[in-house]
C-alpha positions as a Markdown table, in Angstrom:
| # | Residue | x | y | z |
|---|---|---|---|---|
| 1 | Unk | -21.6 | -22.8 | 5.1 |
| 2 | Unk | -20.1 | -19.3 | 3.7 |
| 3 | Unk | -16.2 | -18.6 | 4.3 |
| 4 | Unk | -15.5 | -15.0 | 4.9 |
| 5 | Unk | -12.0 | -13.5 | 5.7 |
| 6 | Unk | -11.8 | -10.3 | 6.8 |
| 7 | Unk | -8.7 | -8.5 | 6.7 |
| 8 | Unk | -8.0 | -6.1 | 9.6 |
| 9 | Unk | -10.7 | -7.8 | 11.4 |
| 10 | Unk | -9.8 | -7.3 | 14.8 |
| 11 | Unk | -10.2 | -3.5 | 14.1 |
| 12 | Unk | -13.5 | -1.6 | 15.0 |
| 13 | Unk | -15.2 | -2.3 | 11.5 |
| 14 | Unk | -14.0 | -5.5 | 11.2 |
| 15 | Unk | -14.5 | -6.6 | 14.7 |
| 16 | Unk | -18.1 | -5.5 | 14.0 |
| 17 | Unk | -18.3 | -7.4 | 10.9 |
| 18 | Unk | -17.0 | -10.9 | 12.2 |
| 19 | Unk | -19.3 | -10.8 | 14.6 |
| 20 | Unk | -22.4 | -10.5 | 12.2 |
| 21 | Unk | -21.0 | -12.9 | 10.5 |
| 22 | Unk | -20.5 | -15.6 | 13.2 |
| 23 | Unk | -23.4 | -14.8 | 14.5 |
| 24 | Unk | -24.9 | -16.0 | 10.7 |
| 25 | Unk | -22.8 | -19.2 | 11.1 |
| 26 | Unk | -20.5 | -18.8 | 8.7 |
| 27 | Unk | -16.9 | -19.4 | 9.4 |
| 28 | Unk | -14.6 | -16.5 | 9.4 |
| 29 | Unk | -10.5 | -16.3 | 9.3 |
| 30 | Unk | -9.5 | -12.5 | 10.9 |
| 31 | Unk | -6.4 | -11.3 | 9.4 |
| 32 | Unk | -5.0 | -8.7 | 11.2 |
| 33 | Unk | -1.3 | -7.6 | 12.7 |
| 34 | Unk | -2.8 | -6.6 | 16.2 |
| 35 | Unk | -0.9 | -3.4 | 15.5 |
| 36 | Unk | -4.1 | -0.4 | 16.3 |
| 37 | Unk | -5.4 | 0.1 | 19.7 |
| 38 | Unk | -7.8 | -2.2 | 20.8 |
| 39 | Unk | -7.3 | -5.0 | 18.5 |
| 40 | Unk | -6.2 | -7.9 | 21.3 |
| 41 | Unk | -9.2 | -6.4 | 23.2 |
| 42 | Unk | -11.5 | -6.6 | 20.1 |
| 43 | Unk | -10.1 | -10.0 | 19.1 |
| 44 | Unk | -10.6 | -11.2 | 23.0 |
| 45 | Unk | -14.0 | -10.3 | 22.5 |
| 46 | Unk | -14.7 | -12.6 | 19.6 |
| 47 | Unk | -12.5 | -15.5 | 20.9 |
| 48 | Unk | -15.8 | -15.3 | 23.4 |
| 49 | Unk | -18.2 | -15.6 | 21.0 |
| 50 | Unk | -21.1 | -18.4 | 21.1 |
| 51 | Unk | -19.9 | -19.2 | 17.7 |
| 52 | Unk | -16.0 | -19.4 | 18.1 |
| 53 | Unk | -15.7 | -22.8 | 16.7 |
| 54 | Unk | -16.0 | -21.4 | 13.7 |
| 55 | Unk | -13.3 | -18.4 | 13.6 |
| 56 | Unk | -9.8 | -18.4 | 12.5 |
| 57 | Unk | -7.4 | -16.1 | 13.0 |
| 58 | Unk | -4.3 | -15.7 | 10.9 |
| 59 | Unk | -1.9 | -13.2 | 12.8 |
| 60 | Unk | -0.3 | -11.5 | 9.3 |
| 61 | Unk | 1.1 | -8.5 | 7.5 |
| 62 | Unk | -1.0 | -7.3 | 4.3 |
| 63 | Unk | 2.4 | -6.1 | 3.0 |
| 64 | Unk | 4.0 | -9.4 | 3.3 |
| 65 | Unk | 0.9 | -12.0 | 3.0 |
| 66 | Unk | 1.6 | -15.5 | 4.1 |
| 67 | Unk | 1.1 | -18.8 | 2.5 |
| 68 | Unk | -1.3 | -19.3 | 5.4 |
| 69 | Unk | -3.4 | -16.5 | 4.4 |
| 70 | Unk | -3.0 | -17.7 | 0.3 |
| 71 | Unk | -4.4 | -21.0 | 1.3 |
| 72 | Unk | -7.3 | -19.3 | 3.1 |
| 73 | Unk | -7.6 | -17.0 | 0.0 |
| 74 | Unk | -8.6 | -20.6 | -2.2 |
| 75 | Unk | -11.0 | -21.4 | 0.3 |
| 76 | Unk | -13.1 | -18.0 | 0.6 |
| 77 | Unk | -16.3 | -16.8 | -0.9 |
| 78 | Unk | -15.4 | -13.2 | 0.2 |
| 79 | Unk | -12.9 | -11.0 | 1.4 |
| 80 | Unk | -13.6 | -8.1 | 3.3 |
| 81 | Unk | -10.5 | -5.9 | 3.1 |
| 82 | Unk | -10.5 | -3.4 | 5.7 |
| 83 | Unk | -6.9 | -3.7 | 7.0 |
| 84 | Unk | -5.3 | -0.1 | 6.5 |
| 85 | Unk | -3.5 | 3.0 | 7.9 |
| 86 | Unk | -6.1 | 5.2 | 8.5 |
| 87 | Unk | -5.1 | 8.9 | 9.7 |
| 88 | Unk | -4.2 | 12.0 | 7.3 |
| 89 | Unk | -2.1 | 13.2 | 10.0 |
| 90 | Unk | -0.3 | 9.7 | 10.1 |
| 91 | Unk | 0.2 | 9.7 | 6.7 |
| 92 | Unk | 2.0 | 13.0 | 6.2 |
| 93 | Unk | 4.1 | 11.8 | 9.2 |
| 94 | Unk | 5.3 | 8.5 | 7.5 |
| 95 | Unk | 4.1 | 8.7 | 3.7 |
| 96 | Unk | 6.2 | 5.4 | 3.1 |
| 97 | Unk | 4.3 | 3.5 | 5.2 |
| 98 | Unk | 1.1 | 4.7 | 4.4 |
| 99 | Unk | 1.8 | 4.1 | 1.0 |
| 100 | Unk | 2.9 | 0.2 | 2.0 |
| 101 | Unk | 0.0 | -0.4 | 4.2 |
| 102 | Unk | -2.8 | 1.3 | 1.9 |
| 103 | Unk | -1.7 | 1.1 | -1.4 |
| 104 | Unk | 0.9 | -2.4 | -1.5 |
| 105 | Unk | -1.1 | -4.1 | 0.6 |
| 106 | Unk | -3.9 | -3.7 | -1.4 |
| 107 | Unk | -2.6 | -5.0 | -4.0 |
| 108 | Unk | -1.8 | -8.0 | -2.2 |
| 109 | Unk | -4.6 | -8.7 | -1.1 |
| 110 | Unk | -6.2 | -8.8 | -4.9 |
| 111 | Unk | -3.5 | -10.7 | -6.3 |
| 112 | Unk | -4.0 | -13.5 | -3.6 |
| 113 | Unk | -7.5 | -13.2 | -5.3 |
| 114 | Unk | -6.1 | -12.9 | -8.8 |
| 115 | Unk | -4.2 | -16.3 | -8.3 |
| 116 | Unk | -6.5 | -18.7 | -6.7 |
| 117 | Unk | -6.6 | -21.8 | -8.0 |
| 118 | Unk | -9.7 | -22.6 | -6.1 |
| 119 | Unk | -12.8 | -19.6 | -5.9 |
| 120 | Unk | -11.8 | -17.1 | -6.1 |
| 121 | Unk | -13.8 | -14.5 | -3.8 |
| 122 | Unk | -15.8 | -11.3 | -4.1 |
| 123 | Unk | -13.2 | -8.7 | -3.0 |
| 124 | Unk | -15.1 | -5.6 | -0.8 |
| 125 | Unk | -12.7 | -2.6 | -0.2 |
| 126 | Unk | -13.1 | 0.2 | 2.5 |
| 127 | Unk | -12.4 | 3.4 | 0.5 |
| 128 | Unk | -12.8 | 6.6 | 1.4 |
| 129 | Unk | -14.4 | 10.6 | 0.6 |
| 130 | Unk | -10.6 | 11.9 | 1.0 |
| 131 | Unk | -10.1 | 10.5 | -2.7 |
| 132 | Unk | -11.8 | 13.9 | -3.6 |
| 133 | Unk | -9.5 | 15.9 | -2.0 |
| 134 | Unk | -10.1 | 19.4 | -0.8 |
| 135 | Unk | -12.9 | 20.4 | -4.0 |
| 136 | Unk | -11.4 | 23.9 | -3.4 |
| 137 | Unk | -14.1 | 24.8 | -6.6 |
| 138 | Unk | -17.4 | 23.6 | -4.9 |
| 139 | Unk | -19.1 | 26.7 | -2.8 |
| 140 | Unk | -18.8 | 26.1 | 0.5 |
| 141 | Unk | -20.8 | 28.8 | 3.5 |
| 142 | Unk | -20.6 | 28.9 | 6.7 |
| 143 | Unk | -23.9 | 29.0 | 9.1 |
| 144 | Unk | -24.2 | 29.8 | 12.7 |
| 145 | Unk | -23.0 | 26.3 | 13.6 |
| 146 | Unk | -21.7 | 24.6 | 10.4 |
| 147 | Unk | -20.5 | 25.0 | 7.0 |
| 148 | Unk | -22.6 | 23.7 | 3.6 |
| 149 | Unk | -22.7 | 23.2 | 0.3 |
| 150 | Unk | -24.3 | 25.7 | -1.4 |
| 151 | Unk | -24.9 | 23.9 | -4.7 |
| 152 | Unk | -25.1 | 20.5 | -3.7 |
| 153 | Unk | -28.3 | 19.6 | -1.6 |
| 154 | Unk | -27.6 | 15.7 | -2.2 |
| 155 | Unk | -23.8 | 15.8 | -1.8 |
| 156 | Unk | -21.2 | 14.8 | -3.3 |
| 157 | Unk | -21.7 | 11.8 | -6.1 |
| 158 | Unk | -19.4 | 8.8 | -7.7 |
| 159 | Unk | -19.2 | 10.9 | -10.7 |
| 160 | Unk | -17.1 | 13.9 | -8.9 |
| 161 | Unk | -13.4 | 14.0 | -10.3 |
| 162 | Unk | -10.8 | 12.2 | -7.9 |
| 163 | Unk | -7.9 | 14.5 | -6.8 |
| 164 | Unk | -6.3 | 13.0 | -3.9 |
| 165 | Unk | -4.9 | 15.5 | -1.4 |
| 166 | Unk | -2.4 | 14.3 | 1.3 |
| 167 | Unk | 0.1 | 10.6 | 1.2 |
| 168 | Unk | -3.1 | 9.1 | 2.7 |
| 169 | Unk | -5.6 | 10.3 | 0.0 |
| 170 | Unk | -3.4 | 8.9 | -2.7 |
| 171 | Unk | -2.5 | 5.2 | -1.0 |
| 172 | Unk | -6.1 | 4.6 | -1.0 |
| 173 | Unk | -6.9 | 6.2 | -4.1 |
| 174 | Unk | -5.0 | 3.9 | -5.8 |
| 175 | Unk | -5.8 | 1.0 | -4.5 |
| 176 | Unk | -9.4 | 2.3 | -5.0 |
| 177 | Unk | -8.3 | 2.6 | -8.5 |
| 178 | Unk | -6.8 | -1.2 | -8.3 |
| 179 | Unk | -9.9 | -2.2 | -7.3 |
| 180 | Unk | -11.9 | -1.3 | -9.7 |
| 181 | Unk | -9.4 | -2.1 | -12.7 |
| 182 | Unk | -9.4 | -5.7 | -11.1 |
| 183 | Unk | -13.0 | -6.6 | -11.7 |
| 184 | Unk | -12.3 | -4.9 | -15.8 |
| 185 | Unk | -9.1 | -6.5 | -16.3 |
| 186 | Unk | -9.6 | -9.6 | -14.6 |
| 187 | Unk | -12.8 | -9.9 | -14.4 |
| 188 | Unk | -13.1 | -10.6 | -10.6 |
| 189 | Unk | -15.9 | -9.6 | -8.8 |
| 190 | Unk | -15.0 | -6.7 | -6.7 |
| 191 | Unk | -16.8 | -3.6 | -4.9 |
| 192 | Unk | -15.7 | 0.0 | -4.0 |
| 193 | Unk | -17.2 | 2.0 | -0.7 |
| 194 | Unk | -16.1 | 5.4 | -0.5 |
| 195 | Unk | -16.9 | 5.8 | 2.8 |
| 196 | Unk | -17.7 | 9.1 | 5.1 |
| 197 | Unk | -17.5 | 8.9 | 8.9 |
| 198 | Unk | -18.6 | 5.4 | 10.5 |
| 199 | Unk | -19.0 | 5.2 | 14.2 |
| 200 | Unk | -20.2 | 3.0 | 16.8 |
| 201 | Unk | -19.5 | -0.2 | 19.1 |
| 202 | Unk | -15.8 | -1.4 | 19.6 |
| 203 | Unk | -14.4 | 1.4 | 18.0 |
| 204 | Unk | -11.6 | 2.7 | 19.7 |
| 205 | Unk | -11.2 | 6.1 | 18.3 |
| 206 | Unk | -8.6 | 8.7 | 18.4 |
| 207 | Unk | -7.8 | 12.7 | 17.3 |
| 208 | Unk | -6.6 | 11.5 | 14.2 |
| 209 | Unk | -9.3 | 8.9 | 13.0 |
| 210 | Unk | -12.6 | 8.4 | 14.6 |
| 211 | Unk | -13.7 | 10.9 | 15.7 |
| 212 | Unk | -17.7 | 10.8 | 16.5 |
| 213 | Unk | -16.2 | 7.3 | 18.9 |
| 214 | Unk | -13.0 | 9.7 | 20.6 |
| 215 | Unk | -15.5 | 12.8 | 21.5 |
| 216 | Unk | -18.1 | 10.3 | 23.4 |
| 217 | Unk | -15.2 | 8.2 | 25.0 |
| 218 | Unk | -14.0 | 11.4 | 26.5 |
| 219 | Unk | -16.7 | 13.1 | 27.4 |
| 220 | Unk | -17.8 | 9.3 | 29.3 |
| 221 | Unk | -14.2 | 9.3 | 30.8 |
| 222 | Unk | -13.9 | 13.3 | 31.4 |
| 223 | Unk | -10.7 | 13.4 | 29.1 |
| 224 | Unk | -10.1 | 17.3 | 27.0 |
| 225 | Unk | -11.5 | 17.2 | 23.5 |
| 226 | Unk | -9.3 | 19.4 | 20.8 |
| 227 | Unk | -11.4 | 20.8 | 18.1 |
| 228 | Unk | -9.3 | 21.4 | 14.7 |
| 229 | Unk | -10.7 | 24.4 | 12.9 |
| 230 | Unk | -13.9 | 25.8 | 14.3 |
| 231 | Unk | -15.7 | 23.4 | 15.0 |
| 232 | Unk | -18.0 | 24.1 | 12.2 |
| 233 | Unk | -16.5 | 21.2 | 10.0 |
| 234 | Unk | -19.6 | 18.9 | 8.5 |
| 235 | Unk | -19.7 | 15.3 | 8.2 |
| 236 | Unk | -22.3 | 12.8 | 7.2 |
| 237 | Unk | -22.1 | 9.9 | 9.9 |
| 238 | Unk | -23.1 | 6.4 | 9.4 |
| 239 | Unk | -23.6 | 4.1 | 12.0 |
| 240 | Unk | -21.7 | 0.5 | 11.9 |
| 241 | Unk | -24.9 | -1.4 | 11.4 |
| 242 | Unk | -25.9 | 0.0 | 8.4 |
| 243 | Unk | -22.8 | -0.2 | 6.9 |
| 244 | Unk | -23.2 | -4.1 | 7.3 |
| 245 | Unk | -26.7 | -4.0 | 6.0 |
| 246 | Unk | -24.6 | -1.9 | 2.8 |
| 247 | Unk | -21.6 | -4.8 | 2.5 |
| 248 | Unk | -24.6 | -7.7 | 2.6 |
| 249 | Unk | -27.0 | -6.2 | -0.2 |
| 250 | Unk | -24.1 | -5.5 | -2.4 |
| 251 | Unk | -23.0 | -9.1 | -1.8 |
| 252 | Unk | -26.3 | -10.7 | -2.4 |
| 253 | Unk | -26.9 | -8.4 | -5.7 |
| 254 | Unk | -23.4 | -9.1 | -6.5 |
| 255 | Unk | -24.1 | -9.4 | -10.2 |
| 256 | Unk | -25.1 | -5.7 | -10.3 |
| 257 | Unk | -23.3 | -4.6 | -7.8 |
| 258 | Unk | -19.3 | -6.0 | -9.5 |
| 259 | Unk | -17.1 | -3.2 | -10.5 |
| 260 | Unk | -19.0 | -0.4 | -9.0 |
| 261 | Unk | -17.9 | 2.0 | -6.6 |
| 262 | Unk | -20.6 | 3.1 | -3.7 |
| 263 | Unk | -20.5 | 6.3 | -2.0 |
| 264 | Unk | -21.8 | 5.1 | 1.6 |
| 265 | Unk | -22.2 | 7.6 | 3.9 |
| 266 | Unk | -25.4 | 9.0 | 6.5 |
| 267 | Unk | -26.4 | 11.2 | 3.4 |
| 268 | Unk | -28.1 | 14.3 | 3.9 |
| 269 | Unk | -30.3 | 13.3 | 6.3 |
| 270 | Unk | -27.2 | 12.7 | 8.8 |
| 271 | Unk | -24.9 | 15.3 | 8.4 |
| 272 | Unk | -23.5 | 16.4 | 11.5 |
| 273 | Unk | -20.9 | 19.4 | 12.6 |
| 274 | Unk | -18.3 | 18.6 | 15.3 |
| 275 | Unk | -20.5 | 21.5 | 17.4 |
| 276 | Unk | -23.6 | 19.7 | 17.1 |
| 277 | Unk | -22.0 | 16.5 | 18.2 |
| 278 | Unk | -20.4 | 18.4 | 21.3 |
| 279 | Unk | -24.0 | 20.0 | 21.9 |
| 280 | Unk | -25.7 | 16.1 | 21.8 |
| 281 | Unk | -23.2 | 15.1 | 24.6 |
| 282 | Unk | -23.4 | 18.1 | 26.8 |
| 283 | Unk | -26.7 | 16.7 | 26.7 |
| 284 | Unk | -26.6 | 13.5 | 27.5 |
| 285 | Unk | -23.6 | 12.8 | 29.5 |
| 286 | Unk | -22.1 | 16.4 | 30.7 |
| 287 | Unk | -22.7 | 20.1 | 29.9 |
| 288 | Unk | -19.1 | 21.0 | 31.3 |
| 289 | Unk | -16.7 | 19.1 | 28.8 |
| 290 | Unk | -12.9 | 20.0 | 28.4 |
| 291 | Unk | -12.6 | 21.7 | 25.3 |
| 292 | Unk | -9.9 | 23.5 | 23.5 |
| 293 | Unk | -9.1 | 24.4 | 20.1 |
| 294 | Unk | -6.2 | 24.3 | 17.5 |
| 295 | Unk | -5.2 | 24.9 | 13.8 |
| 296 | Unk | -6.9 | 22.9 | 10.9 |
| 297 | Unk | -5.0 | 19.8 | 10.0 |
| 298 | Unk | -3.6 | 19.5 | 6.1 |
| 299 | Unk | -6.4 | 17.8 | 4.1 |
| 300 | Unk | -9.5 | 18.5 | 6.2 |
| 301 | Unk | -12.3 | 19.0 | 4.2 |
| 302 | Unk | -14.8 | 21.9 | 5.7 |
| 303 | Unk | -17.8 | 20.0 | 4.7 |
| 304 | Unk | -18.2 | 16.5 | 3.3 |
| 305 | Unk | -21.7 | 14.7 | 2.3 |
| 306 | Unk | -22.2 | 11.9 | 0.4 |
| 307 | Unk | -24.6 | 11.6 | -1.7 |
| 308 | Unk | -25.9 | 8.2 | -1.4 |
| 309 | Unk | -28.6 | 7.6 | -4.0 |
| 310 | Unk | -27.1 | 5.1 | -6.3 |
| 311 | Unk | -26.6 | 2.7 | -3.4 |
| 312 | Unk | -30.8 | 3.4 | -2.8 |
| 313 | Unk | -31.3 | 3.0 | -6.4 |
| 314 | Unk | -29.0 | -0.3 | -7.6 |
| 315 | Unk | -28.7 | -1.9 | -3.9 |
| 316 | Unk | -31.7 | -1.0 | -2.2 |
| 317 | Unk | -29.9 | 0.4 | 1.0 |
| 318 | Unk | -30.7 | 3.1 | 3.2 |
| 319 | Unk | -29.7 | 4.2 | 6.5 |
| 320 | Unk | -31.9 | 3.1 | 9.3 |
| 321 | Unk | -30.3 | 4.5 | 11.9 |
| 322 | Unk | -30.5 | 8.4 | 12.5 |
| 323 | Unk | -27.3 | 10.3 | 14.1 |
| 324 | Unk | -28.9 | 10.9 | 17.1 |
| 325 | Unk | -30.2 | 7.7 | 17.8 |
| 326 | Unk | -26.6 | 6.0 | 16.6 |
| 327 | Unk | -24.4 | 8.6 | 19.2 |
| 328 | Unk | -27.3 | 7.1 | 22.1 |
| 329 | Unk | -26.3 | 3.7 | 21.2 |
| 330 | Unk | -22.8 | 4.2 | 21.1 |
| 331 | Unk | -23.0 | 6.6 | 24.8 |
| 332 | Unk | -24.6 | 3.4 | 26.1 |
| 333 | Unk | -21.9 | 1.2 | 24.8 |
| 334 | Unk | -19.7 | 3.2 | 26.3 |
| 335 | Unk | -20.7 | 3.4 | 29.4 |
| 336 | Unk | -21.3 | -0.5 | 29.5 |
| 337 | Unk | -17.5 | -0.6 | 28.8 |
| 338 | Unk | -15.9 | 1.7 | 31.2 |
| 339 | Unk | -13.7 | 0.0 | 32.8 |
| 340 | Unk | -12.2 | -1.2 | 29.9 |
| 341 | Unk | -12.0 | 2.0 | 28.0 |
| 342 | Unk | -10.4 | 3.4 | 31.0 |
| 343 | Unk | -7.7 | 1.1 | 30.7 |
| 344 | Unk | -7.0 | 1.9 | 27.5 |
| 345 | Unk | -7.4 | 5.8 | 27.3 |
């Protein structure tokens, strides 16, 4: 039997991901400080699980680890670090803890690696596009609904120069950057996503972070909806089971796959604006939803696509899952879980 911790795990990505796991039978220790929305309600939810003999949960602070978490550390055959701050906005706000949180905490977590004395585990890290910063030199225009790139059909590669814009671009560009140096200097076996916008079940999203998850909960609950910008802004979006199905071929090719970075993101075939996502749910659930609209907020790229071909080519991995059919599954989730939502929004 395989021993995962997950780090963050009652969050929405984690959350999703210890419950594929159990549901594989392997045993899992959550590491997570309960401190985002919707963790107690996430971790409830797996306490409930058919297969919650075999999960752990280790109540902890990535910036202070515990011998608790060092001894699990010994005992793992991965670690899934998603535990981080995870809003710009947040990060301009407090850059100190940002930087503690993304960057420190990081670095924690790969020195617990580091020092095992027993295995010591593959180390998976949630990165992010914002390491790119604003690519003020790529040619952006603007259609009728969204903006594009003009040059860059695929998106944007590994290979693009990093240039971190805002406190939260550089926290997890470093520890991107630790990372990778960990599996070079130390020769542990890590991996890199640079991630666009995932979405879908148990996340409990907000303005700031989460966006795709915050515009259906709303429209589902009749709450306003600010738009920052136009409206026009372009994402690729990802739905949370293939991002699983990305974690678990670059764990079973782990020889290959060992100090690379992935871009990981719906690709071009799932690039979305913020407008189209408003038309889908006008659609589905409402055609009169609370809008309004305010200034763009520092860091936010006009258009960001990933372009996701050497995950195809080295991992195998595709999205299965297009946007529209993701956003139905995620409106149906939501509605299944009303009442609850309401209670927290």
């Amino acid at each position: 039997m395989k021993n995962v911790i997950i780090t963050g795990g009652a969050g929405f990505t984690g959350a999703n991901f210890t419950e594929h796991f159990l549901n594989r039978g392997y045993r899992v220790v959550v590491v997570d400080n309960l401190s985002r929305k919707g963790s107690q309600v996430n971790l409830d939810y797996l306490h409930s699980h058919a297969q919650a003999s075999n999960l752990a949960v280790i109540l902890d602070d990535i910036r202070k680890p515990s011998k608790a978490l060092a001894a699990a550390v010994e005992q793992a055959d991965a670690l899934f670090h998603f535990a981080g701050q995870v809003a710009v906005t947040t990060s301009v706000e407090d850059p100190r803890e940002d930087f503690e949180i993304n960057a420190l905490g990081t670095f924690n977590m790969l020195e617990l690696v580091r020092a095992s004395k027993g295995k010591k585990p593959c180390f998976f890290f949630s990165s992010t596009n914002k390491v790119f910063g604003g690519m003020e030199d790529i040619v952006i225009e603007e259609g009728e609904s969204r903006y594009f790139y003009r040059d860059l059909p695929q998106g944007i590669s590994e290979d693009r120069i990093l240039d971190f814009h805002s406190p939260y671009g550089c926290s997890k560009g470093a520890a991107d950057q630790y990372v990778r140096d960990y599996a070079r200097i130390y020769n542990l076996d890590t991996v890199v996503f640079r991630q666009s916008c995932i979405y879908g079940y148990r996340q409990f999203g907000v303005e700031d972070q989460g966006w795709v998850a915050w515009f259906v909960i709303a429209t589902v609950l009749n709450r306003p909806i600010t738009i920052y910008g136009d409206g026009k802004q372009v994402r690729d979006v990802l739905f949370i089971e293939d991002l699983i199905a990305a974690y678990n071929l670059a764990w079973d090719n782990i020889d290959k796959a060992s100090g690379n970075i992935f871009n990981i993101g719906g690709g071009p075939a799932n690039t979305i604006s913020l407008l189209d996502l408003i038309a889908l749910l006008k659609e589905e659930i409402s055609p009169s939803i609370p809008l309004s609209y305010a200034d763009w907020r520092p860091g936010d790229q006009p258009v960001y696509v990933s372009d996701i071909g050497k995950a195809e080519t080295e991992l195998g991995w595709r999205p299965q899952v297009s946007w529209e059919q993701g956003v139905r599954k995620l409106i149906g989730w939501v509605k299944e879980n009303r009442s609850m939502l309401e209670e927290l929004f």
